[in-house]
C-alpha positions as CSV (number, residue, x, y, z in Angstrom):
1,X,113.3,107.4,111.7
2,X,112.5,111.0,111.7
3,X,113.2,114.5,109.9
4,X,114.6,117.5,111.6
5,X,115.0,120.9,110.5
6,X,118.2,120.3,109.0
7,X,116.9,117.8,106.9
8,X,119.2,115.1,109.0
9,X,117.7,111.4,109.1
10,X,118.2,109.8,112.8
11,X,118.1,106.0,113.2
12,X,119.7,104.7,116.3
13,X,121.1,101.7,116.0
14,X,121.0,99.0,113.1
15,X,117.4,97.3,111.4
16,X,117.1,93.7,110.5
17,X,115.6,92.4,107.7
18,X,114.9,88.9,106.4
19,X,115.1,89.6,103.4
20,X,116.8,91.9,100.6
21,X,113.3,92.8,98.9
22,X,111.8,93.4,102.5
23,X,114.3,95.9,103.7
24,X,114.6,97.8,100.1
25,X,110.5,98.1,100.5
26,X,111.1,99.3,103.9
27,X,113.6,102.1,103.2
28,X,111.9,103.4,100.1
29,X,108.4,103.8,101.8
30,X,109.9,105.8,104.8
31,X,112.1,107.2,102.2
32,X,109.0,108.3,100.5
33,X,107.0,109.4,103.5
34,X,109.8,111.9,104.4
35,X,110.3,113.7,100.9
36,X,113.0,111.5,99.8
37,X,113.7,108.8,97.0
38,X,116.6,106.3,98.2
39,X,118.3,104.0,95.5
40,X,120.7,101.6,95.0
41,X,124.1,103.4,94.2
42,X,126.7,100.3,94.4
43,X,126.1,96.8,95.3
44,X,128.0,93.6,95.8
45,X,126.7,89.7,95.7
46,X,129.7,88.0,96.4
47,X,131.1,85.7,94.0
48,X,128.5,82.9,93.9
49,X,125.9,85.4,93.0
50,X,123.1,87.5,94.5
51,X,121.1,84.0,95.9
52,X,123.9,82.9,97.4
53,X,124.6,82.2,101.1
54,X,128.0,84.4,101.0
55,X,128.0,88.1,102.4
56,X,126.6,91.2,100.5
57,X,126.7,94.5,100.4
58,X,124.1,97.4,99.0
59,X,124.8,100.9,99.4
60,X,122.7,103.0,99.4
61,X,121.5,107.1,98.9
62,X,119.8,110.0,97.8
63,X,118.9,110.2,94.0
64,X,120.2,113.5,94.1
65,X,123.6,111.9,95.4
66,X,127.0,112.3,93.5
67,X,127.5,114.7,90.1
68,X,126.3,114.6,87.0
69,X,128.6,113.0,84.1
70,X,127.5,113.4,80.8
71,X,128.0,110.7,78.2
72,X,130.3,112.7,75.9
73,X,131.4,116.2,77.8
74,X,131.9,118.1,74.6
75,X,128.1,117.5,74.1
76,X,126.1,119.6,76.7
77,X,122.2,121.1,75.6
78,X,121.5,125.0,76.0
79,X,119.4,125.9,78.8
80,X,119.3,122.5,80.9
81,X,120.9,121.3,84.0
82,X,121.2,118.6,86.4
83,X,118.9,117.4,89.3
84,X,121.9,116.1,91.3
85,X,123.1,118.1,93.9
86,X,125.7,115.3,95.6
87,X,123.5,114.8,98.9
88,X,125.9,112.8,100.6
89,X,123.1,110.6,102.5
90,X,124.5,107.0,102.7
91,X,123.4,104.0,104.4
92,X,124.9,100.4,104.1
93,X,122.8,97.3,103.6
94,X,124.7,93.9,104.4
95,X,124.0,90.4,104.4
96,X,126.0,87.7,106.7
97,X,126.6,84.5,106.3
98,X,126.1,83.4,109.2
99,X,122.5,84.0,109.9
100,X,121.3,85.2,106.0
101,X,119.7,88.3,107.5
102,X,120.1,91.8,105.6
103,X,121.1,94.4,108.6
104,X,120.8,98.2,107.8
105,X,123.0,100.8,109.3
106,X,123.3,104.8,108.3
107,X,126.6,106.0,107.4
108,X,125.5,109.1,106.9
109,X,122.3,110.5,107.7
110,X,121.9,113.9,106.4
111,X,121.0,115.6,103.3
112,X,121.9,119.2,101.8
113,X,118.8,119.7,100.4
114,X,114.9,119.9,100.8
115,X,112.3,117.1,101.0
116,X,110.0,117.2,98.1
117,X,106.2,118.1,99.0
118,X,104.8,115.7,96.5
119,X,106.1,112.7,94.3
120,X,103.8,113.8,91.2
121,X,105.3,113.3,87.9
122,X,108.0,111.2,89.4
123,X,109.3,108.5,87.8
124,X,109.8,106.7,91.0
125,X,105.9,106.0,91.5
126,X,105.8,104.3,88.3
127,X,108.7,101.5,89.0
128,X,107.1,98.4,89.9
129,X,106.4,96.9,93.2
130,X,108.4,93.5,94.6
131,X,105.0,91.9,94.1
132,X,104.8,93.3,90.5
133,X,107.7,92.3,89.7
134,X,107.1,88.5,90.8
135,X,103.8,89.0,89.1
136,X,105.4,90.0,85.5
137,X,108.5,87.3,86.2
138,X,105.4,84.6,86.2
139,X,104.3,85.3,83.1
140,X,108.2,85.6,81.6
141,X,107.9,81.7,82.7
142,X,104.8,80.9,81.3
143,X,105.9,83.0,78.2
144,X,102.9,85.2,78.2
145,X,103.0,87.7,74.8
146,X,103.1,91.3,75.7
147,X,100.2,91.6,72.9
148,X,98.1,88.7,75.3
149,X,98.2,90.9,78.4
150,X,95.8,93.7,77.4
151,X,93.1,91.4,75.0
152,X,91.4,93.9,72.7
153,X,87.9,92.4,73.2
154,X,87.8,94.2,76.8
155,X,86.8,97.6,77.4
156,X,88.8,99.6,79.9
157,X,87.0,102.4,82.0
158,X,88.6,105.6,81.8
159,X,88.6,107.7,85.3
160,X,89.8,111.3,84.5
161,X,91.2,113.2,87.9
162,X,91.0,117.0,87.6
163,X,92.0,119.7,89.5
164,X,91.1,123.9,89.8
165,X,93.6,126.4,90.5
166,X,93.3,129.1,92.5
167,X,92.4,131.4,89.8
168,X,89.7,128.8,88.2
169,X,91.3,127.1,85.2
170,X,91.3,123.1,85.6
171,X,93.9,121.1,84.8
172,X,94.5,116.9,84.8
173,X,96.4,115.7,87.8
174,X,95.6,111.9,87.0
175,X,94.0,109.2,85.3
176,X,93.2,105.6,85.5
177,X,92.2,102.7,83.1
178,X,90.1,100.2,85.0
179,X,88.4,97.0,84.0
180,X,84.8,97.7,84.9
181,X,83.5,100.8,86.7
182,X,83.1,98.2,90.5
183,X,83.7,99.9,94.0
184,X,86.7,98.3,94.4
185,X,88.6,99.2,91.1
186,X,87.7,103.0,91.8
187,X,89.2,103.0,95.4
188,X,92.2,101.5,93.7
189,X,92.6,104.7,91.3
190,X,91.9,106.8,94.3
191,X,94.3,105.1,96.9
192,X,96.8,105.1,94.0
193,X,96.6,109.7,93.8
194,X,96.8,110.0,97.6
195,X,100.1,108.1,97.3
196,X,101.3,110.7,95.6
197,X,100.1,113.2,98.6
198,X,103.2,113.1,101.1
199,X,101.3,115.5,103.7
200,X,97.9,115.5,105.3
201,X,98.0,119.5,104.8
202,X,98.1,118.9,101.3
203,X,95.1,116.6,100.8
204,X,92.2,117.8,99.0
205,X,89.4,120.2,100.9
206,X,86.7,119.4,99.0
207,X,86.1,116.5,96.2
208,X,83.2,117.1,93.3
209,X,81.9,114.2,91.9
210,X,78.9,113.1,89.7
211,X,76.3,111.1,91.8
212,X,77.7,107.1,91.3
213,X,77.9,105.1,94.4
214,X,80.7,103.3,93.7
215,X,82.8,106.8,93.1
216,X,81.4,108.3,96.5
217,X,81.7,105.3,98.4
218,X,85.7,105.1,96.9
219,X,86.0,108.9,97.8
220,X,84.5,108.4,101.3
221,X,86.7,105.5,102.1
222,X,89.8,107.0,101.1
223,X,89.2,110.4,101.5
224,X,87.6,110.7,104.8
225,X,88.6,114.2,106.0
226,X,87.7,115.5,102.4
227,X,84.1,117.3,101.8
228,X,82.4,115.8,99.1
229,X,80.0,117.4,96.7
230,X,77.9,117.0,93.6
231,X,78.9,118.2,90.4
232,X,75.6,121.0,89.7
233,X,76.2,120.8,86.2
234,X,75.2,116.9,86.3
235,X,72.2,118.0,89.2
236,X,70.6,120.3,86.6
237,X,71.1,117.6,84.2
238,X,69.0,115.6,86.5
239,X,66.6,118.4,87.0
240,X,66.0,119.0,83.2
241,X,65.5,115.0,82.5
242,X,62.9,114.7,85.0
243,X,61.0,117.6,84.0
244,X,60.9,116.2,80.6
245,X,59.0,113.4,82.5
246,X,56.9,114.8,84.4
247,X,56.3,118.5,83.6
248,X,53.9,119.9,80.6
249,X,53.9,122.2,78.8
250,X,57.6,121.9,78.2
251,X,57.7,125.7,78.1
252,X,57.8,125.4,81.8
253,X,61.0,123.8,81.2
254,X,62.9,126.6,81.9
255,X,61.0,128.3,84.5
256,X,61.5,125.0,86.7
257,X,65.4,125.4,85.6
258,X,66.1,128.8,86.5
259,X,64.0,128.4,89.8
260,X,65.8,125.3,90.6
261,X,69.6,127.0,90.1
262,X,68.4,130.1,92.1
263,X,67.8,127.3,94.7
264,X,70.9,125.8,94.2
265,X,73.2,129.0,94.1
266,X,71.5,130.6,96.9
């Protein structure tokens, strides 16, 4: 599958799929990786239902597909409009009955619009996974309280992602609740912002981090092209507490300080 300049989606041929999870897990990663969310606009199970061994049908598109109908037309807000710009990309996901495979084919393989540069603030990246949703369907069967799935007696790490803007003001691009503070659980926050990055022009240049192992090991591993640095705010930190340890008088405190930063921003 690839992009062209007239943002036109070629796929030769037909794909085959055992199953319907697999090839709706297929479509909306490539979907992603071009700029686009695909979804379900119509579907059909047959009349035995969806686990049935009788044909089905999924079509699918562009969220920005069809026109916008409000709930009651008479009522329509001030100042706000609709996202949906009826991109008439289609494709057609059916399953025979003679060999239960799912077989995709494009109807239509264009779109009148631009790929998005970034998914952030989507609401697509917060739907849940096919494994999620087997995960959270497990405890539905075990009838597993909402209350019992966060226990109040553990202590979630909070992992704050900021970003500077050209002109130097910060702002919060992301942030992650983990269960303990472990290599593993970091690289998990971290793999989960550069899915949000579509493009390898748009990752990072340079990373700034506090000096924890487990953080610059995650950064490292899933940031490899990106330049990592120290924060200097937490180096002088560093500085200051080992003077207090080993320097006397602690008048020299700051003589040792302000040498240390001309070092530093030299």
């Amino acid at each position: 599958m690839s992009l062209h300049k007239s943002y036109e989606v070629d796929m030769p041929g037909e794909k085959v799929f055992a199953t319907r999870d697999e090839l709706m897990d297929w479509v909306k990663a490539v979907g992603k990786q071009l700029g686009f969310v695909i979804i379900i606009r119509r579907s059909y199970c047959g009349s035995k239902g969806r686990g049935s061994k009788s044909r089905q049908l999924a079509i699918l598109g562009c969220e920005l597909g069809g026109k916008y109908k409000p709930y009651k037309p008479k009522l329509k807000r001030k100042g706000t409009r609709t996202k949906k710009c009826d991109c008439p990309f289609r494709l057609k996901a059916g399953r025979t009955s003679e060999d239960g495979l799912w077989r995709l084919t494009v109807v239509r393989g264009d779109h009148n619009h631009k790929p998005a540069k970034n998914l952030l603030g989507h609401a697509y990246v917060s739907r849940l996974t096919s494994e999620e949703k087997e995960m959270v369907g497990k405890m539905v069967d075990n009838k597993v309280k909402p209350a019992h799935t966060r226990p109040t007696n553990i202590r979630y790490r909070f992992l704050e992602m900021v970003g500077m803007t050209s002109v130097g003001f910060t702002c919060t691009i992301g942030f992650g609740y983990m269960c303990n503070e472990r290599e593993p659980e970091v690289t998990w926050a971290l793999q989960k912002l550069r899915g949000l990055i579509l493009r390898e022009e748009d990752m990072p240049k340079v990373m700034v981090t506090y000096r924890d192992t487990s953080l610059m090991n995650a950064v490292e591993a899933t940031f490899p092209t990106t330049t990592h640095l120290l924060c200097q705010f937490h180096i002088a930190k560093c500085v200051k507490a080992k003077c207090k340890l080993t320097i006397k008088p602690k008048e020299m405190w700051d003589d040792v300080g302000d040498a240390w930063n001309k070092v530093m921003y030299s």
